[in-house]
MARDRENRO-141136 format. One record per residue (C-alpha): chain; x, y, z; residue in one letter; residue number from 1. Coordinates in Angstrom, 3 decimals, padded with zeros to 6 digits. Example, Ala and Ser with C-alpha at 12.3 -4.5 7.8 and 13.67 -1.06 7.14 Angstrom:
<recs>
chaine / x / y / z / residu / num
A / 012.300 / -004.500 / 007.800 / a / 1
A / 013.670 / -001.060 / 007.140 / s / 2
</recs>
This chain:
<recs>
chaine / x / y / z / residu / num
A / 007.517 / -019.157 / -017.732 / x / 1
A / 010.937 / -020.090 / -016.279 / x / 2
A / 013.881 / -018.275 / -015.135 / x / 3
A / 017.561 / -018.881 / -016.465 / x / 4
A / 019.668 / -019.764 / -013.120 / x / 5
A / 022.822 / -017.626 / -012.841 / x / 6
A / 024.955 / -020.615 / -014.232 / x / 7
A / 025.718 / -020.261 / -018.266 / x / 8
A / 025.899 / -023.732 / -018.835 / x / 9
A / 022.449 / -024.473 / -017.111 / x / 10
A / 020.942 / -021.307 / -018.766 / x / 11
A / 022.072 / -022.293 / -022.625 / x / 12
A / 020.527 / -025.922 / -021.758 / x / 13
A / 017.153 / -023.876 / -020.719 / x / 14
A / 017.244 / -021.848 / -024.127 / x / 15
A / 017.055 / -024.953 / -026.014 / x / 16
A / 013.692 / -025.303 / -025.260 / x / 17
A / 012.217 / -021.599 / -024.635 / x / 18
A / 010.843 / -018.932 / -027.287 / x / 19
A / 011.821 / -016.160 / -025.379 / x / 20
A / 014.691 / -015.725 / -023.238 / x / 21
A / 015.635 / -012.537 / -021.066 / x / 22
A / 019.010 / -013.140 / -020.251 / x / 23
A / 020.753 / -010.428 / -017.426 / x / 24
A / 019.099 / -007.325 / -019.293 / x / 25
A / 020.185 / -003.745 / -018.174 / x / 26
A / 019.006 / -000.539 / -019.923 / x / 27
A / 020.605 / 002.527 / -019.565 / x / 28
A / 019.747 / 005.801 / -020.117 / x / 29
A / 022.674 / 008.079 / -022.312 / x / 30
A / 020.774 / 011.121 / -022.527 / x / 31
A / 021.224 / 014.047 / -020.315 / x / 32
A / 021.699 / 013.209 / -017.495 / x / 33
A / 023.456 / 009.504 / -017.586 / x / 34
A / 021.202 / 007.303 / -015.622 / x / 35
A / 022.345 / 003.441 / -015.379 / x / 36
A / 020.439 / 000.492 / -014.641 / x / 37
A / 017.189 / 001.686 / -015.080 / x / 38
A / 016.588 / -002.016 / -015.795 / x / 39
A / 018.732 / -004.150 / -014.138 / x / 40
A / 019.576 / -007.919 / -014.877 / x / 41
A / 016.338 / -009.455 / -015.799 / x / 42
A / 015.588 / -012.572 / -016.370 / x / 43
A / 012.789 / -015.042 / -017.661 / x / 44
A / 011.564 / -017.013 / -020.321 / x / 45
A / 008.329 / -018.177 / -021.439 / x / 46
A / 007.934 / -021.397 / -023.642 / x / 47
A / 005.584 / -021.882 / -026.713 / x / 48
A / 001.977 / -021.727 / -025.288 / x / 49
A / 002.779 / -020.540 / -022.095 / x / 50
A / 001.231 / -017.445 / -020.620 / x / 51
A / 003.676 / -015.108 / -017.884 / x / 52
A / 002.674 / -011.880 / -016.482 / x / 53
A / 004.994 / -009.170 / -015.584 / x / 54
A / 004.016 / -006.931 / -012.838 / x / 55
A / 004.427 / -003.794 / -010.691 / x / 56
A / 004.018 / -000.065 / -009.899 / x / 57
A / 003.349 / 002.413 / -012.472 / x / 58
A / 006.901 / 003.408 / -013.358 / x / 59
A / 008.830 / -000.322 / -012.373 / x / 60
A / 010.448 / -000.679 / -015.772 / x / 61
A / 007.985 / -003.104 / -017.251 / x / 62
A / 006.921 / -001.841 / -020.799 / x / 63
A / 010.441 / -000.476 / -021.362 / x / 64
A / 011.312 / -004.449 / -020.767 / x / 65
A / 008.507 / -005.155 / -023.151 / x / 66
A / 009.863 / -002.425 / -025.521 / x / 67
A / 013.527 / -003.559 / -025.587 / x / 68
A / 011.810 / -006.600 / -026.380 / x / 69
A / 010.070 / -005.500 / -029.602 / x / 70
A / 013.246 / -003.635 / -030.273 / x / 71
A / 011.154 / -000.101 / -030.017 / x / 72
A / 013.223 / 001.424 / -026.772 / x / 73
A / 013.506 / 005.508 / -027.373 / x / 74
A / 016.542 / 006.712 / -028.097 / x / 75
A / 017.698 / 007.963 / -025.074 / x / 76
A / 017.613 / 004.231 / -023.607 / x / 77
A / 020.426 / 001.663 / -024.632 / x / 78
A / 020.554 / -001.748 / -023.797 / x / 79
A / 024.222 / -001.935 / -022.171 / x / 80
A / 023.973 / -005.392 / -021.180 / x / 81
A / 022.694 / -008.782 / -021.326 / x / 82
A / 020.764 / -010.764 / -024.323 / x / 83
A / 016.987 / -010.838 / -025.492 / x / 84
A / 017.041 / -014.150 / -027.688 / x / 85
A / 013.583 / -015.451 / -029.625 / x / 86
A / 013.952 / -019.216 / -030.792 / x / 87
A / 018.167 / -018.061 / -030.430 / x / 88
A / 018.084 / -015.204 / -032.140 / x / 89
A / 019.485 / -012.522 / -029.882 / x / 90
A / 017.179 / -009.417 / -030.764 / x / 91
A / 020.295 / -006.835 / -028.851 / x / 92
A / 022.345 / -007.213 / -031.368 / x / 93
A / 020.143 / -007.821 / -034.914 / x / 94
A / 019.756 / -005.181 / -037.141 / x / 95
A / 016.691 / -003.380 / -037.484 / x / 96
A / 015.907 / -004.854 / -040.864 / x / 97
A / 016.093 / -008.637 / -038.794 / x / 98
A / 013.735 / -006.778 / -036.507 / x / 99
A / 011.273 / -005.781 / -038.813 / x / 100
A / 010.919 / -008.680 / -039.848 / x / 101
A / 010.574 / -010.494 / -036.660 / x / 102
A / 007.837 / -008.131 / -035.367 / x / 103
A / 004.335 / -008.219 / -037.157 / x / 104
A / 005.327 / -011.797 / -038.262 / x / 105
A / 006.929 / -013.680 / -035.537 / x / 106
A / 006.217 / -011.444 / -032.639 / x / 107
A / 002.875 / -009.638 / -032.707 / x / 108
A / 002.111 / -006.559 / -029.689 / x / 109
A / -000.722 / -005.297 / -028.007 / x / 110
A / -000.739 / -002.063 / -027.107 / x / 111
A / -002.330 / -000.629 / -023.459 / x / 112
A / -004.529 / 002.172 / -025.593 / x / 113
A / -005.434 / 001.105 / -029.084 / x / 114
A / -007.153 / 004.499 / -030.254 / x / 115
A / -003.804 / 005.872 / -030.489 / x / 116
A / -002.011 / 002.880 / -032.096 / x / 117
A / -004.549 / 002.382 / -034.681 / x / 118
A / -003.807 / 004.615 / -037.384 / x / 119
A / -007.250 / 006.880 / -037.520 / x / 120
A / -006.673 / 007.510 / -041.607 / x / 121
A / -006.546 / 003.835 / -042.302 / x / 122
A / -010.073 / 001.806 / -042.014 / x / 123
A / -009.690 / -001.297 / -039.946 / x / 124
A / -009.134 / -003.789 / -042.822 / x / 125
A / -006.617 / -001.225 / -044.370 / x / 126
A / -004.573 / -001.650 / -041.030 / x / 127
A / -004.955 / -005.565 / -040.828 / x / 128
A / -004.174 / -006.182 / -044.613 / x / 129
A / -001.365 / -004.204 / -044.433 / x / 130
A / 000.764 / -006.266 / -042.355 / x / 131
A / -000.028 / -009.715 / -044.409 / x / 132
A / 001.450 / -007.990 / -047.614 / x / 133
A / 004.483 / -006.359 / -045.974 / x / 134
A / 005.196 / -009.803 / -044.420 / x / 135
A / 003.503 / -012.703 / -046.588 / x / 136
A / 003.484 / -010.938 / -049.850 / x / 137
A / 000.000 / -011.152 / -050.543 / x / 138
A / -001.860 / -009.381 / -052.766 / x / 139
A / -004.813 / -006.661 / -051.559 / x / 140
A / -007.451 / -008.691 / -052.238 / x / 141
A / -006.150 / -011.422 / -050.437 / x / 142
A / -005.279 / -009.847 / -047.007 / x / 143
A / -008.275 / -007.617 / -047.209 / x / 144
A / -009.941 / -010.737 / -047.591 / x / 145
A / -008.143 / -012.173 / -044.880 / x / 146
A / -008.735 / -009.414 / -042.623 / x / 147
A / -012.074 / -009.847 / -042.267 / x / 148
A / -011.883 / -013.274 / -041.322 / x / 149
A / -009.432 / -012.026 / -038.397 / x / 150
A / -012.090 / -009.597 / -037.344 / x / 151
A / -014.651 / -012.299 / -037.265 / x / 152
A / -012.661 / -014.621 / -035.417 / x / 153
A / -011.847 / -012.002 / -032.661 / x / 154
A / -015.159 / -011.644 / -032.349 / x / 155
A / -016.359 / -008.151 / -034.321 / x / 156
A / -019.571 / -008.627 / -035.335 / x / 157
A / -020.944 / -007.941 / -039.509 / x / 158
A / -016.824 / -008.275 / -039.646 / x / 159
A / -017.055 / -007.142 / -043.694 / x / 160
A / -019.020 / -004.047 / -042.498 / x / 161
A / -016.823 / -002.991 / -039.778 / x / 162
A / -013.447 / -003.701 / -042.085 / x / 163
A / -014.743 / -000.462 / -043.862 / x / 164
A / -015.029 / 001.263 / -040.879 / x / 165
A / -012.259 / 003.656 / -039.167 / x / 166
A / -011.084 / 003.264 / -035.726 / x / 167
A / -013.071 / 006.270 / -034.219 / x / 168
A / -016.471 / 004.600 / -035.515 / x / 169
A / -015.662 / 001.825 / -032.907 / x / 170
A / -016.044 / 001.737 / -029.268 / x / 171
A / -013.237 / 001.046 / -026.923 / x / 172
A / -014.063 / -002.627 / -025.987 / x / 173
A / -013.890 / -003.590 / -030.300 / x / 174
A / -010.845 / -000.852 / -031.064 / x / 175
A / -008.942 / -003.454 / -028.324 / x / 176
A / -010.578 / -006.126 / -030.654 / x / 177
A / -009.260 / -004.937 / -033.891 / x / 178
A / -006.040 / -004.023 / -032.270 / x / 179
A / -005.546 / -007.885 / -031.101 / x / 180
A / -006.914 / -009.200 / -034.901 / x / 181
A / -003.874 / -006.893 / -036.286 / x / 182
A / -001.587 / -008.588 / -033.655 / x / 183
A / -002.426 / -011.873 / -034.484 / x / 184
A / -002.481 / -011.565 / -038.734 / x / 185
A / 000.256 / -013.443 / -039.132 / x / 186
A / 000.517 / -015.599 / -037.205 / x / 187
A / 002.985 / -015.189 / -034.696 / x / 188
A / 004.317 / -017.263 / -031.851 / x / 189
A / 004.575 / -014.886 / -029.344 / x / 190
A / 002.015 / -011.843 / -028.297 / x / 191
A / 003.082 / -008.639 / -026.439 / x / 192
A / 000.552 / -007.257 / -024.488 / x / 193
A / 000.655 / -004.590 / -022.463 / x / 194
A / -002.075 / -003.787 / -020.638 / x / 195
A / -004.472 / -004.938 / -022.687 / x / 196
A / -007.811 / -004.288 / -020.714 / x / 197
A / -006.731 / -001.005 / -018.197 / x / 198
A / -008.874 / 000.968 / -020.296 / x / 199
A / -012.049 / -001.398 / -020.466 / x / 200
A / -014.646 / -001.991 / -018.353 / x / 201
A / -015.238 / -005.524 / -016.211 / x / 202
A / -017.330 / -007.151 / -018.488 / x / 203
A / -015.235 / -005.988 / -021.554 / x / 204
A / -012.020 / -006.882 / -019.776 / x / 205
A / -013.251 / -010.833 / -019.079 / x / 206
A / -014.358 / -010.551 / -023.138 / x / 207
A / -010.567 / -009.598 / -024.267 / x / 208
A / -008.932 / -012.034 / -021.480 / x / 209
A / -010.906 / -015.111 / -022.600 / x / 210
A / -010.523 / -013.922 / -026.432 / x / 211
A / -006.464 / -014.235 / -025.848 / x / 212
A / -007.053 / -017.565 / -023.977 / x / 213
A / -008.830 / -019.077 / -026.540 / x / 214
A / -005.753 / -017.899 / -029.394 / x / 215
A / -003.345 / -019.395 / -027.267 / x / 216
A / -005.124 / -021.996 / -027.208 / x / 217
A / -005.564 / -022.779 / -030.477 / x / 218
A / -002.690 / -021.260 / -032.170 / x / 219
A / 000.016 / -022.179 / -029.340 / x / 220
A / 000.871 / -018.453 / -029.222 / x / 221
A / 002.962 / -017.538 / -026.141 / x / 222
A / 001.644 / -014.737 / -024.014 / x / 223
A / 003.969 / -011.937 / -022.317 / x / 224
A / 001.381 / -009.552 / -020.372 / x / 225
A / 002.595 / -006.345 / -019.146 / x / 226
A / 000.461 / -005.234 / -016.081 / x / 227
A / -000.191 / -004.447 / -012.291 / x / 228
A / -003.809 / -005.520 / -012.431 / x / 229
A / -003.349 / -008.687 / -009.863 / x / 230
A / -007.119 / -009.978 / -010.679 / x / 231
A / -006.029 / -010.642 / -013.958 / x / 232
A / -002.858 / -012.231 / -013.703 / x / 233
A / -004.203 / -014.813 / -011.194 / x / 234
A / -007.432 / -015.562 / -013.661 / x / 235
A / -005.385 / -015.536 / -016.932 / x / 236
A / -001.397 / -016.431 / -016.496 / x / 237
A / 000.240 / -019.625 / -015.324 / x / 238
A / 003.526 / -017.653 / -014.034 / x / 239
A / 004.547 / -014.287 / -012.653 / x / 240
A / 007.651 / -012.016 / -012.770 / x / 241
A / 007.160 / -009.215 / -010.081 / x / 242
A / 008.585 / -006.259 / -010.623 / x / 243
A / 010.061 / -003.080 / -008.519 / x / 244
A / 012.542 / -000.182 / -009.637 / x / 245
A / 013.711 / -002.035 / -012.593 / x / 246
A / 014.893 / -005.367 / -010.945 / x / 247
A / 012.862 / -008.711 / -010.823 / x / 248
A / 012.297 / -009.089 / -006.950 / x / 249
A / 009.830 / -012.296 / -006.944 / x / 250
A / 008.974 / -015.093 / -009.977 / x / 251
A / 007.276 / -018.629 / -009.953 / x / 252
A / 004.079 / -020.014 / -010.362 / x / 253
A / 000.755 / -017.502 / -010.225 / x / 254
A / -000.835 / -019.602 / -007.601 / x / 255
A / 002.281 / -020.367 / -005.266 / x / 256
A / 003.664 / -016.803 / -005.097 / x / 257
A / 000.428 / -015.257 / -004.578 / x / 258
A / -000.494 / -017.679 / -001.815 / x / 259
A / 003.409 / -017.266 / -000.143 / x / 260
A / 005.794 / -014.183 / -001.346 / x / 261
A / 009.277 / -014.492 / -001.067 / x / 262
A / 009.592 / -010.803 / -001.413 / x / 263
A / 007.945 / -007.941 / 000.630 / x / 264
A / 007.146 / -005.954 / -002.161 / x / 265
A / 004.804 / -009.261 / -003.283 / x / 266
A / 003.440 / -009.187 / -000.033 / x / 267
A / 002.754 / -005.382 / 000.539 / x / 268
A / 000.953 / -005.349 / -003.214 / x / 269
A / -001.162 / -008.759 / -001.898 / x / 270
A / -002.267 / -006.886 / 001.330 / x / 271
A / -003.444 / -003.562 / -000.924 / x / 272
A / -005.662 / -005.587 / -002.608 / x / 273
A / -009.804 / -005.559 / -001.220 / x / 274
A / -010.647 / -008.731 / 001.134 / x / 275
A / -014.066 / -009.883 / -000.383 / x / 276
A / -016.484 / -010.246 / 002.267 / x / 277
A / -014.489 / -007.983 / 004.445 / x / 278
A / -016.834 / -004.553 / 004.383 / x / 279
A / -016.023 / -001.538 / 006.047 / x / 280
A / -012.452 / -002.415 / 005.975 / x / 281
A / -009.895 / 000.153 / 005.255 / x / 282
A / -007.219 / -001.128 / 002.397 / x / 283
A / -003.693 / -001.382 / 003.222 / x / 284
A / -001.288 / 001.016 / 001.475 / x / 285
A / 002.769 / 001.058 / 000.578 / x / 286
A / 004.330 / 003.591 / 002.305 / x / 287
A / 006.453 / 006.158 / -000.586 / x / 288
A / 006.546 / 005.684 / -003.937 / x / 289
A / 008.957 / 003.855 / -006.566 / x / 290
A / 012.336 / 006.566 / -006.468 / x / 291
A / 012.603 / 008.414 / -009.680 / x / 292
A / 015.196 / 006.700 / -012.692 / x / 293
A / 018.498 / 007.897 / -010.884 / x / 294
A / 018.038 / 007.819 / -007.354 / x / 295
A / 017.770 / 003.916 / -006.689 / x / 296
A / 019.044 / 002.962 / -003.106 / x / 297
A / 022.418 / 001.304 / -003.284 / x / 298
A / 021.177 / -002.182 / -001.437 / x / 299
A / 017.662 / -003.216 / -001.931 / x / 300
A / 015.687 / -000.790 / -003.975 / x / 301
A / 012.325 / -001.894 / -002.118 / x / 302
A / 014.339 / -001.011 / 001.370 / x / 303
A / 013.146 / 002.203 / 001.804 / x / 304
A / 009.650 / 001.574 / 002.184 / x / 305
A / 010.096 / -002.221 / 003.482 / x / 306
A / 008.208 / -002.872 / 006.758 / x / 307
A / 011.325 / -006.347 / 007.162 / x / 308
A / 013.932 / -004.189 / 006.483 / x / 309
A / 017.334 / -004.476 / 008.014 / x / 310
A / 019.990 / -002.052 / 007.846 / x / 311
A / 023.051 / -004.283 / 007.508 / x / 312
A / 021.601 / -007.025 / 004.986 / x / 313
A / 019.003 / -004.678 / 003.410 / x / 314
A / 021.514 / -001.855 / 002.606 / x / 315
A / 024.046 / -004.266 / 000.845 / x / 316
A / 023.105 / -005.171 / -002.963 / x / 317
A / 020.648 / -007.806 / -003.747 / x / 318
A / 021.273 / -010.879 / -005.649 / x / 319
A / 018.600 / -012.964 / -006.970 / x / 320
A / 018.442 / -016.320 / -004.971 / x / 321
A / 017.031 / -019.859 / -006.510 / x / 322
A / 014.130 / -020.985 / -003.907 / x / 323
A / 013.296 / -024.278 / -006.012 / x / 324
A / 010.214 / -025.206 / -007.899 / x / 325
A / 010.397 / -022.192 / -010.238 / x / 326
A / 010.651 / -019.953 / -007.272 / x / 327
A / 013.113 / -017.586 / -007.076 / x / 328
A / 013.445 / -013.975 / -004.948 / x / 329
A / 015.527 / -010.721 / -004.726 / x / 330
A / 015.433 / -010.563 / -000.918 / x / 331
A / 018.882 / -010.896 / 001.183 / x / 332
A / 016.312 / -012.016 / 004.229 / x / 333
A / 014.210 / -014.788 / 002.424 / x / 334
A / 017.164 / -016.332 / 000.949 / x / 335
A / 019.735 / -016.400 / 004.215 / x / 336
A / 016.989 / -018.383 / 005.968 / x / 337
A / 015.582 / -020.248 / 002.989 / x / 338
A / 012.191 / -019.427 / 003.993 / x / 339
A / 009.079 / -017.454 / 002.309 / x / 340
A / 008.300 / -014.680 / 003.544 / x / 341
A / 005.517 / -015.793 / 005.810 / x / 342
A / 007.614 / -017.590 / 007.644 / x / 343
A / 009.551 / -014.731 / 008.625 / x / 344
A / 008.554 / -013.338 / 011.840 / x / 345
</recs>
């Protein structure tokens, strides 16, 4: 995963040769009351193959990025600015029959808790078959057929038994597993997951990661995971987008932002994490909470509870600043100096 640089004729270059582009995306909410910029000017892209987490607090704005992705925002939120485009098709402005198509087919999605995406009055095959006739035209007995190939290759044991069966007659770790072999039924080029594995345990959770590993693998599907579970970003994604309040505060490469933040928020959610081989240690915490849709700070929406914070660069709005190397920050500090954050005393 890349980012588009704030130049439009370097950023229509990059789209030449990426799946998915997030281009400056704001969401808005119109309801009662007006709330603005409840997402505010993302950007990233991922290219075919390539595996990009997105992460943060409960409550950051990630799966209503992921939704505005799959077109499936509520109504009360509007995208009122910037473009979504998949292989140049801007998904903002298609219509929702373009959608429909594009989603099942070209864009399959993973959703965090599968026993209440899976429809329980459809059996598993039912569910799987449905989406290879609404998109591929084929016949019952050929996506039925299908389907249990799916469920084989996801790795559902007695897969023609369990085709039968309906989702409540399946534990949690194989309703994730059926939910992934409906994802995946046609095809598509790009997977949205969001949190995939919160629900399962440890040795479930390493099952599911190395079951989408091995699909991207083989079928060069890009991977756009939605989730704050560090442990699995750093064992399954190549590149990060870090999340706070609805902005993108710190991007790159998994291994070089985790090892050297360019944004306190990175930092502060590093130092949360347990220290193995550190016992009787008492974790780290953030100080406050992410503010509520509507009362953002002005300046730096992290400022509040930053430990660096400086009233007069801090309280001024944040731009997002090109570090080099795929690196790239939200942070008024990190950029002036053109330092990481470690090197900030």
């Amino acid at each position: 995963m890349t980012v588009p640089t704030t130049t439009r004729a370097d950023s229509s270059t990059q789209q030449q040769h990426e799946l998915l582009v997030i281009d400056g995306l704001t969401i808005d909410h119109v309801g009662s009351p007006q709330q603005r910029g409840l997402v505010r000017d993302v950007r990233l892209s991922i290219g075919a193959g390539e595996t990009a987490a997105l992460v943060g607090e409960s409550g950051c704005g990630k799966t209503m990025t992921a939704m505005a992705v799959l077109g499936l925002l509520p109504t009360s939120m509007r995208v009122s600015g910037g473009r979504i485009l998949f292989d140049g098709t801007d998904l903002v402005t298609s219509s929702q029959r373009v959608l429909r198509r594009l989603r099942g087919k070209e864009i399959g999605v993973v959703f965090q808790d599968p026993m209440s995406s899976l429809n329980p009055t459809m059996t598993l095959g039912d569910q799987i078959a449905e989406a290879r006739r609404l998109h591929l035209g084929e016949s019952w007995r050929q996506a039925r057929r299908h389907a249990v190939r799916l469920l084989d290759t996801v790795g559902i044991d007695s897969a023609a038994q369990r085709a039968r069966a309906y989702p409540h007659e399946l534990s949690g770790g194989m309703q994730q597993r059926a939910m992934i072999a409906a994802a995946i039924s046609c095809d598509p080029r790009l997977i949205v997951a969001d949190e995939p594995t919160t629900a399962l345990d440890v040795t479930v959770q390493a099952d599911i990661l190395d079951l989408l590993r091995d699909l991207r693998r083989d079928r060069r599907m890009a991977v756009l995971l939605v989730t704050h579970d560090l442990g699995v970003v750093a064992d399954f994604c190549s590149t990060v987008a870090v999340m706070y309040a609805g902005e993108i505060v710190d991007r790159g490469p998994v291994q070089e932002v985790f090892a050297a933040p360019a944004h306190p928020y990175t930092e502060a959610l590093l130092s949360a994490l347990p220290k193995l081989g550190r016992a009787r240690t008492y974790l780290e915490v953030i100080p406050g909470r992410v503010p509520p849709a509507g009362s953002f700070p002005t300046g730096c929406r992290f400022e509040p509870r930053c430990r660096h914070a400086v009233d007069s660069i801090c309280r001024e709005p944040q731009t997002e600043t090109e570090l080099g190397d795929g690196r790239g920050t939200r942070c008024a500090r990190v950029a002036g100096d053109g330092l990481t954050l470690r090197g900030i005393s």
